[in-house]
N, C-alpha and C positions, 0 to 999 in steps of 0.2 A: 262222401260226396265226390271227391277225387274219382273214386274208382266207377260211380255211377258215371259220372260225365265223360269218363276216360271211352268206358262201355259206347256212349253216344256215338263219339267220337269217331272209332274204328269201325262204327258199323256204316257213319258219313262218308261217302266218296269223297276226296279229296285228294290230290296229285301234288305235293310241292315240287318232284323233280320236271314238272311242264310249268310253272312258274318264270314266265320271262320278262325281262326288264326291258322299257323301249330307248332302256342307254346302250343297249348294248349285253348287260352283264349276263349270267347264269345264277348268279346268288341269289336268294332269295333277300338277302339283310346283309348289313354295311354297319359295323359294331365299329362304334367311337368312345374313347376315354376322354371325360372332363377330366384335367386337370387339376386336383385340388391345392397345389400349390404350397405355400409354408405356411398355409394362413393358423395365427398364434391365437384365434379366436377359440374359447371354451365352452361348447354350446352342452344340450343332455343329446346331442348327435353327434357330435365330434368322434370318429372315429368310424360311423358306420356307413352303410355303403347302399347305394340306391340305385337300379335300374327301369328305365324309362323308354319305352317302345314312342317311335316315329314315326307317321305313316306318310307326312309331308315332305320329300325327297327336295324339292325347291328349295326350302327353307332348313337343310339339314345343317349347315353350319351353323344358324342363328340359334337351334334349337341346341347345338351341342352347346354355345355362348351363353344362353341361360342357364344350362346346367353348371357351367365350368361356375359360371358366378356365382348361383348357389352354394355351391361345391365350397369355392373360397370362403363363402363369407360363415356358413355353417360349419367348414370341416368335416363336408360328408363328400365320398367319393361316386360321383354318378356314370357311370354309365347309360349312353345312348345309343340305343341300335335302330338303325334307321330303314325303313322298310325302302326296298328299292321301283323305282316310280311304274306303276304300273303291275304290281304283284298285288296277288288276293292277299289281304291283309288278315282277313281272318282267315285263312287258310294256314298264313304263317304262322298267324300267333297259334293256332292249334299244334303247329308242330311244335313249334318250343315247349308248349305246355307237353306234349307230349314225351319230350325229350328234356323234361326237368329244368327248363332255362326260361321258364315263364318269370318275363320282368315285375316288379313292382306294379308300377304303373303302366297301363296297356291303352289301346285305342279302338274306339267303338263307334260307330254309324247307329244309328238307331236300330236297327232291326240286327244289327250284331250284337246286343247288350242277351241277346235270348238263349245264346251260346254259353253264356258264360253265370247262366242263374243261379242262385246262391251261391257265387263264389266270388261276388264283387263288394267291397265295406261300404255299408251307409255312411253318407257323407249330409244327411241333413242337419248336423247340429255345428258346423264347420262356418264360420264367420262369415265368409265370399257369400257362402249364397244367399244371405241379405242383398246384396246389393250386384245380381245378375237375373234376372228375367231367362236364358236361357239355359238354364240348366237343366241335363235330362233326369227327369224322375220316373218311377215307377211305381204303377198304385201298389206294387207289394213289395217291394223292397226298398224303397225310398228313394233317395238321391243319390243315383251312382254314377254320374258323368259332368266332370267340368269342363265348363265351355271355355276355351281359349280362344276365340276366332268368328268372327260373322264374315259369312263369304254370299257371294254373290253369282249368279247365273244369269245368263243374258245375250245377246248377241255382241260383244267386244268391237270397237269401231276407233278405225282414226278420223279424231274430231277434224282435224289439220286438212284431210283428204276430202274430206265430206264438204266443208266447205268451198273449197278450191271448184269442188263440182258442181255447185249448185244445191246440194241437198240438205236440208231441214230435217237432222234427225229426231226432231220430236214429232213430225208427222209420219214417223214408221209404228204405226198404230193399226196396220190391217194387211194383207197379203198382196192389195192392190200396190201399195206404196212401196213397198219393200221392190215388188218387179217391176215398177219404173225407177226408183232407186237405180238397183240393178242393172238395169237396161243405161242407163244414164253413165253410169261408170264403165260399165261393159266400151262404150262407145269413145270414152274419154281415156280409156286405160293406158294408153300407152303413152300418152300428154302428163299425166299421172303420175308417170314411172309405176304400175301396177304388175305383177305377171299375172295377179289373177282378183276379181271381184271380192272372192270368200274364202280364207283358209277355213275348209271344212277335212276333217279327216274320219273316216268312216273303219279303219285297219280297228280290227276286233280283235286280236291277241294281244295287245298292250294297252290300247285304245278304249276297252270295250267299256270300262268304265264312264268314259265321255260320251259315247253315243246312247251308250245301253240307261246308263243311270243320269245324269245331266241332263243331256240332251230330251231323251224320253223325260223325263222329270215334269217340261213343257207341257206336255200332254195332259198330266195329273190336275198340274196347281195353275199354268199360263191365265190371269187376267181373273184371279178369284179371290176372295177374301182369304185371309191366312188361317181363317178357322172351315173353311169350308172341305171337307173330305167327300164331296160325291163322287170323283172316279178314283182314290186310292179306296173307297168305302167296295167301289162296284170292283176293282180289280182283287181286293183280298177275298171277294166273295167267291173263289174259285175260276178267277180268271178272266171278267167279263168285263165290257168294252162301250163304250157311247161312238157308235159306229159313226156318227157325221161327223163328233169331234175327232177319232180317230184318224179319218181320211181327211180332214181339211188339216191336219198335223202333217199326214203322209205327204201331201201337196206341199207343203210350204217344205218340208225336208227334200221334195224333189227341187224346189228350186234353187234351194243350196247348192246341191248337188250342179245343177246346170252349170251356175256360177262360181262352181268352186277350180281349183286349181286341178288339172287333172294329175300331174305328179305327185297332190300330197293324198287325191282323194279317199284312195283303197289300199294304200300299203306304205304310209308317210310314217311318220314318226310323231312324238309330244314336241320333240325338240327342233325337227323341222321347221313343226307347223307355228312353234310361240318365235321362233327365230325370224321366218319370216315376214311376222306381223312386226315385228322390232323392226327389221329394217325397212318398213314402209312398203312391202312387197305387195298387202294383202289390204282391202279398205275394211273388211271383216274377218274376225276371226270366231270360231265356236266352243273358245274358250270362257273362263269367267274371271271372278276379280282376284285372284290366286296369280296369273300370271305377271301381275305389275311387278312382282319380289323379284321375277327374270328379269321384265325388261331393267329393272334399276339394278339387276345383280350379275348376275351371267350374261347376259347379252346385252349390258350398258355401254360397251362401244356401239354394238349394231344400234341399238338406239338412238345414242349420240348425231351417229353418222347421219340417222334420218332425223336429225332436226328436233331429237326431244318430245315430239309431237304430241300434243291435246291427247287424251282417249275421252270415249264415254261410253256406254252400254245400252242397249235398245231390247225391247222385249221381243222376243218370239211369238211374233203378231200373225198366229195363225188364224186366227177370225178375227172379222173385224171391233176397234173399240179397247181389243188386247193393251195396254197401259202398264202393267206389272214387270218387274224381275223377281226371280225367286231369292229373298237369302232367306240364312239359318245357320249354326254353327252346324259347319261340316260334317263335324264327330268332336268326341270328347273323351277327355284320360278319366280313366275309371282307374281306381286301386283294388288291388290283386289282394283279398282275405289273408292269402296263405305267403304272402309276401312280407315286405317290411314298412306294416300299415302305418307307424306313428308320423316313420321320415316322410313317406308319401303324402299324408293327409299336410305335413308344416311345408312342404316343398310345392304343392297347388295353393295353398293359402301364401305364400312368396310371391307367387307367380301372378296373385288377385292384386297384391300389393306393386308400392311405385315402380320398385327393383324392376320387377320383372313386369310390369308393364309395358315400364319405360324399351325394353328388348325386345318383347310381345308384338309391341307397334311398331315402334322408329326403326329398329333392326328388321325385325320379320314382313314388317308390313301389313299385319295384320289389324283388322278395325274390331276395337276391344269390345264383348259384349258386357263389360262393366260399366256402371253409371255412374259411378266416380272416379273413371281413369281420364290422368289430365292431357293425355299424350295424343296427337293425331299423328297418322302416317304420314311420312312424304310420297307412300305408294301412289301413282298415279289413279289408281282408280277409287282409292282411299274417299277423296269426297265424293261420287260418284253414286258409291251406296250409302254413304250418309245421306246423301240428297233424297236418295229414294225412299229411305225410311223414314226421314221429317216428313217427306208429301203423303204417304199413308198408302204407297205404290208399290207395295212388297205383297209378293203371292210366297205361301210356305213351300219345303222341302218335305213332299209327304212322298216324295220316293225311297226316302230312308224307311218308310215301312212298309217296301215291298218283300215280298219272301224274296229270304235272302239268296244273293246267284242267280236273279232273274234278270236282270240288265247287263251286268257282266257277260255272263253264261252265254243268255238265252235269247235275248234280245239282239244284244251288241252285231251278232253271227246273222242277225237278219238285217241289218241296218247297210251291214258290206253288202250283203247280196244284194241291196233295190241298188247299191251306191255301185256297183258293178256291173246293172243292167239286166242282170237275171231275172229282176222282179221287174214289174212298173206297177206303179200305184197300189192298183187293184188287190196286185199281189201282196206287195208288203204288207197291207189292212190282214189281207185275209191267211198269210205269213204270224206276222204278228201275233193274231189270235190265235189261230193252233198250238203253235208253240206255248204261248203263254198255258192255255186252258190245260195244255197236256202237263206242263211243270207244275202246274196248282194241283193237279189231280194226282200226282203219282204217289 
């Protein structure tokens, strides 16, 4: 099986030495030792050793904190390698597999679990998944990915700012509101302290993840029931599009654009753009609920300095009536067959349990997709999507089963060029499509 998939593999185009990171770095991964400490505990793992891939760069200390605690309390030595933010994540993990250093436990998107077919351990007989609703299964392989995280998509907003302006964001429900919104702040901006309306950032070589997969995401699921598939159904079907909803999507990303920042718009950075929503610079930002771990971690002075301030999240109300944000867990650790399946399987069932919940949430800031985790976040945006999933106002993440590389890749590259000027409207509709129907097709 190794050598079938290896076969796959080298015949898949893939580049890690163009893999860049929007910190800065050239690495592809950022290898961390837990600690195991002197702990005098005698477990049937004491002694052995577990590595665990990271695809969330934000939260890479908290996740190395889970491990070290693991680590102490079993006696087992982990290893965390942390994917650096903004790298194809399965690109990476193909080269380690490649090059013999495939961890234990890996990470997967939904439409990355197809990478790696028969070579990932059923996990349906494993305790947790009684008591989690999203775990990814597969009708023929079964349960090969734990959920750790429900995240959220949306338009990110300071509450603080919004009212100082006059603006009610629960009536940002349609395209009309949003650009008087808009217009509203546009006019008040500098009373404000704002540099700009909307931190939107459109730079597709680190970014393209947010514009290509997120952001497009809107397009898929914006304002539909969580089981509804008709345009990921119409896009796997070789490419194909609901041309009104398309362009009233294209429309509402031009007005982003209008109102967004033009320093961060087409060549900004992740760290720019979440930095200067911390300090109050931005009344919207186009990221999701992922960022609150910065504003309370890395950039909790900038935050500070602005006053701590309210958030809440508003949907990507490109038609009108729009009410929803997208969650769903992000992705989820699947265990490597050829790896060291027993530690792996006891070390996700820890992580289901208080220990590592309790780190999961309070530390990480994550909103637990377990039903009997006692712990809430102090993450800012933390009840924000709890609220949205008590009111039954959640649209699903059915961008995770686009073919994979097509929002990164393929999209992302078109989203710079409308946000550049190259396109208008028309174009990017009919951008979009080409591209897409050509990646389906080849």
């Amino acid at each position: 099986m190794k050598r079938k998939i290896l076969s796959c593999m080298l015949i898949t185009t893939f580049a890690l030495s163009q893999l860049t990171a929007c910190q800065g770095s050239s690495d592809a991964t950022d290898t961390e030792s837990a600690d195991t400490g002197d702990s005098e505990q005698s477990t049937d793992f004491s002694g052995q050793t577990l590595t665990l891939f990271n695809s969330k760069s934000e939260v890479s200390e908290q996740i190395t904190t889970l491990a070290n605690t693991y680590g102490q309390e079993k006696g087992v030595t982990v290893t965390v390698t942390n994917a650096v933010s903004g790298a194809d994540v399965q690109a990476t993990l193909k080269g380690l597999y490649l090059s013999d250093q495939m961890p234990d436990i890996i990470v997967c998107e939904s439409s990355g679990f197809a990478n790696w077919e028969g070579l990932l351990a059923d996990l349906s007989e494993e305790e947790w998944v009684s008591r989690t609703s999203a775990a990814y299964v597969d009708d023929e392989y079964g349960t090969l990915g734990f959920p750790y995280a429900t995240e959220a998509i949306g338009l990110a907003y300071n509450a603080d700012i919004l009212e100082k302006a006059g603006i009610n964001p629960e009536d940002l429900t349609s395209p009309s509101a949003y650009e008087e919104a808009f217009q509203t702040l546009e006019e008040k901006k500098a009373s404000l302290g704002l540099t700009a309306v909307v931190g939107y950032c459109a730079e597709d070589e680190n970014l393209g993840w947010s514009s290509g997969n997120h952001i497009f995401g809107n397009y898929i699921d914006s304002g539909l029931s969580r089981d509804d598939t008709t345009y990921i159904d119409m896009l796997n079907n070789g490419g194909e599009f609901d041309d009104d909803r398309l362009t009233n999507f294209a429309e509402f990303i031009g007005l982003l654009q209008q109102y967004s920042d033009p320093n961060l718009l087409v060549d900004g950075t992740y760290d720019n753009q979440v930095a200067n929503f911390a300090s109050g610079k931005y009344a919207f930002v186009t990221q999701g609920s992922w960022i609150g771990a910065i504003l309370t971690g890395n950039d909790a002075d900038m935050y500070a300095s602005a006053g701590n301030f309210e958030v809440g999240m508003a949907p990507y109300a490109f038609e009108d009536g729009i009410d929803t944000i997208l969650t769903n867990s992000p992705s989820w650790w699947a265990v490597v067959k050829e790896g060291n399946v027993e530690v792996a399987k006891d070390f996700l069932q820890w992580c289901s349990e208080d220990a590592g919940q309790q780190i999961l949430v309070e530390q990480a800031g994550f909103v637990s997709p377990f039903s009997d985790c006692a712990y809430v976040a102090s993450d800012p945006f933390a009840s924000i999507v709890s609220q949205y999933v008590s009111n039954d106002k959640t649209s699903a993440w059915h961008w995770l089963e686009m073919k994979e590389g097509l929002g990164q890749n393929i999209l992302a590259p078109v989203f710079n060029e409308y946000a550049r000027g190259n396109l208008d409207t028309d174009g990017f509709v009919k951008e979009v499509k080409k591209v897409t129907k050509a990646y389906y097709n080849q």
